[in-house]
Backbone as numpy.savetxt, mean C-alpha at the origin, in Angstrom:
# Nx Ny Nz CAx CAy CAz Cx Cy Cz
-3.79 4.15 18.88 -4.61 5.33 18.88 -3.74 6.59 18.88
-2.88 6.21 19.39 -1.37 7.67 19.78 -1.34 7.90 18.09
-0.65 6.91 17.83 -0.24 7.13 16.02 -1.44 7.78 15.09
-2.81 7.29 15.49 -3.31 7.94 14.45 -3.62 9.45 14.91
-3.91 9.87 16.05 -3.92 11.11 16.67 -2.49 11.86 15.91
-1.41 11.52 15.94 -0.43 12.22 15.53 -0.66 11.99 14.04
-0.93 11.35 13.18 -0.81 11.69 11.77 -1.85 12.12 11.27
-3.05 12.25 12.42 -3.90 13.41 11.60 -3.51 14.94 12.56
-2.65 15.02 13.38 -2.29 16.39 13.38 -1.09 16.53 12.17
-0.33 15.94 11.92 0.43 16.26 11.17 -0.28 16.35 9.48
-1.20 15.59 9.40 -1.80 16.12 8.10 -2.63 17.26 8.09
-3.29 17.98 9.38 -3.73 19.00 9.27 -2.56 19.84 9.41
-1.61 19.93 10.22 -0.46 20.49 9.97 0.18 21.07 8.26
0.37 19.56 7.67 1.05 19.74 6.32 -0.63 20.58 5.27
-1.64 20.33 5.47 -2.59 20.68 4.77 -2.72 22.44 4.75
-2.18 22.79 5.93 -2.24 24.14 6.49 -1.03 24.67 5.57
0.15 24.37 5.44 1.30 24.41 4.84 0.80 24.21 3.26
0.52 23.53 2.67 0.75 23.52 1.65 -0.43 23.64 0.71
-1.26 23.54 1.20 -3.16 23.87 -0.12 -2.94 25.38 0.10
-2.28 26.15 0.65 -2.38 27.61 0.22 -1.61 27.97 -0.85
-0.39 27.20 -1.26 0.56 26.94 -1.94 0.27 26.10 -3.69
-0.19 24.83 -3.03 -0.41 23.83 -4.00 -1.65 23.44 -4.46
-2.84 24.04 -3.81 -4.07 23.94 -4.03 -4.33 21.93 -3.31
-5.62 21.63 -4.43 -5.66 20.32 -4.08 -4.46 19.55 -3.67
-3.62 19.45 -4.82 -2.55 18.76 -5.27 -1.71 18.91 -3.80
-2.00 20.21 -2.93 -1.12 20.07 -1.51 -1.51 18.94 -0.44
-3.18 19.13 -0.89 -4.30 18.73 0.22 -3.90 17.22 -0.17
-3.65 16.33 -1.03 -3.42 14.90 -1.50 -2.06 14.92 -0.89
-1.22 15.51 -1.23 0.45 14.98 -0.69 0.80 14.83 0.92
-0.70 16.03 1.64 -0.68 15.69 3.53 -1.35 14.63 3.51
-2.62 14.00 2.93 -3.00 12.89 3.11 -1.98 11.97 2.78
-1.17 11.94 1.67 -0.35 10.71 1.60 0.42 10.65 2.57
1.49 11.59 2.67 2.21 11.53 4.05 1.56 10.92 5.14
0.61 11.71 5.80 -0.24 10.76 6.62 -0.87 9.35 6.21
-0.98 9.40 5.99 -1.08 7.82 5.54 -0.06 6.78 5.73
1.11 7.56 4.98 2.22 6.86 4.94 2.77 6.43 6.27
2.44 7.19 7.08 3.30 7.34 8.34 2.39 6.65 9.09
0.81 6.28 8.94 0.39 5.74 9.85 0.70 4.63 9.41
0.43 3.97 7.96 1.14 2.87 8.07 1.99 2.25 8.15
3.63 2.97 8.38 4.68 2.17 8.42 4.80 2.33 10.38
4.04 3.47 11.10 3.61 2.91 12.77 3.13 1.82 12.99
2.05 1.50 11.98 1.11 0.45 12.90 2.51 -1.25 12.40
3.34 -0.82 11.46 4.03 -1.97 10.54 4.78 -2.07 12.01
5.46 -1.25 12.79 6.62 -1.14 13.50 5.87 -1.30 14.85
4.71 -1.17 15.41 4.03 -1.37 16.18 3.90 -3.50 16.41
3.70 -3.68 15.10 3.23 -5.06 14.76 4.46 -5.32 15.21
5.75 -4.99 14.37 7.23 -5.89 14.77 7.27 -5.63 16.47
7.41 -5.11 16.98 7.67 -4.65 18.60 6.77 -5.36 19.35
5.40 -5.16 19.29 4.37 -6.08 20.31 4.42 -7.41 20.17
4.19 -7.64 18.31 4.08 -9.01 18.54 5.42 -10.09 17.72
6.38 -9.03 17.50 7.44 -10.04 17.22 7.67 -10.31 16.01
6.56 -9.93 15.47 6.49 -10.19 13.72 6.94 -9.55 12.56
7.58 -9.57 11.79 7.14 -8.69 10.58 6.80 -9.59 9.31
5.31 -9.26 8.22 4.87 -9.40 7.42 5.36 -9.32 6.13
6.71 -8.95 5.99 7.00 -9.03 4.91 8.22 -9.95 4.85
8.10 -11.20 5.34 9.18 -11.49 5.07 9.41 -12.76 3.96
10.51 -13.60 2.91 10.34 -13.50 1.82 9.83 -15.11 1.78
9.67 -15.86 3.14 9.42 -16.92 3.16 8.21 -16.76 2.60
6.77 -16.09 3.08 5.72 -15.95 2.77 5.47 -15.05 1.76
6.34 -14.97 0.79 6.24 -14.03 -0.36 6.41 -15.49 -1.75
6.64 -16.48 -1.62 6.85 -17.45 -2.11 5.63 -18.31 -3.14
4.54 -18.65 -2.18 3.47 -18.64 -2.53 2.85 -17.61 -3.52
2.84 -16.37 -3.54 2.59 -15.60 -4.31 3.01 -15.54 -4.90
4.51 -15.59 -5.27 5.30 -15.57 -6.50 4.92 -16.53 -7.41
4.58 -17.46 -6.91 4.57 -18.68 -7.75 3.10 -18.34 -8.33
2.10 -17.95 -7.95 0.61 -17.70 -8.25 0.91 -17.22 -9.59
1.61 -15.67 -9.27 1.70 -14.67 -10.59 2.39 -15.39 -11.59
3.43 -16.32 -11.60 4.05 -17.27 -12.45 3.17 -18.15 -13.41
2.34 -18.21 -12.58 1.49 -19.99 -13.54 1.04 -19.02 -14.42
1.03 -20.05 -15.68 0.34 -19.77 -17.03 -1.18 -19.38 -16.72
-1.55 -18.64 -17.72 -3.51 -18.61 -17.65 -3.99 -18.87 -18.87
-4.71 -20.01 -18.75 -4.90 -20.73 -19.67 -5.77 -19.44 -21.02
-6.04 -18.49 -20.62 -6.50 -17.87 -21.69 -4.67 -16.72 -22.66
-4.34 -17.24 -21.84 -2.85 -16.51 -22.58 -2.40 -17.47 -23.31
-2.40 -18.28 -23.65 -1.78 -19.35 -24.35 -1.78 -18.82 -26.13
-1.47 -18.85 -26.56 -1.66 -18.51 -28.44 -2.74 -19.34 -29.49
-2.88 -20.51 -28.28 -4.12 -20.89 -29.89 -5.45 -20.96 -29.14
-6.13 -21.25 -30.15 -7.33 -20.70 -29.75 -8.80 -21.87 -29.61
-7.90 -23.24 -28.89 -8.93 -24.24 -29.42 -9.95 -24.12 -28.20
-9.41 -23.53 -27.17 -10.62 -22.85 -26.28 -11.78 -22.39 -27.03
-11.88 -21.33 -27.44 -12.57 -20.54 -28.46 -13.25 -21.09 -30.12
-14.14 -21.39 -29.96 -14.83 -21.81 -31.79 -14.81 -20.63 -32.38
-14.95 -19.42 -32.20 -14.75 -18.67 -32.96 -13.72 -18.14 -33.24
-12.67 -18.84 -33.02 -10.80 -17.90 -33.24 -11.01 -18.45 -34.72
């Protein structure tokens, strides 16, 4: 709750700073920042309480392999299809 209290002062902070400046385009870059920052807290929150971190490449493995497999509609001929 601390973290998100601080990154929405700091996005009203940066919003104050920079939409007088940058218009919208300011008002999007404090939301990203904020954003950004809440999520790499709650990432560093996760490693510290519970020991973990989520990105690591054992469990990135499985997925790799997903995006790898063929799809059967990419293939070049077309005996799927009666009308190719």
């Amino acid at each position: 709750m601390v973290s998100t209290a601080i990154a929405y002062g700091g996005e009203i902070a940066l919003s104050l700073l920079l939409i007088p400046r940058f218009g919208i385009l300011g008002g999007a870059f404090a939301v990203l920042v904020a954003l950004a920052g809440l999520f790499f807290a709650g990432l560093i929150q996760v490693r510290i309480l519970l020991k973990l971190w989520p990105y690591d490449l054992r469990f990135g493995r499985g997925s790799l392999r997903l995006l790898l497999l063929p799809s059967p509609y990419s293939s070049p001929t077309c005996s799927r299809f009666p009308s190719c």
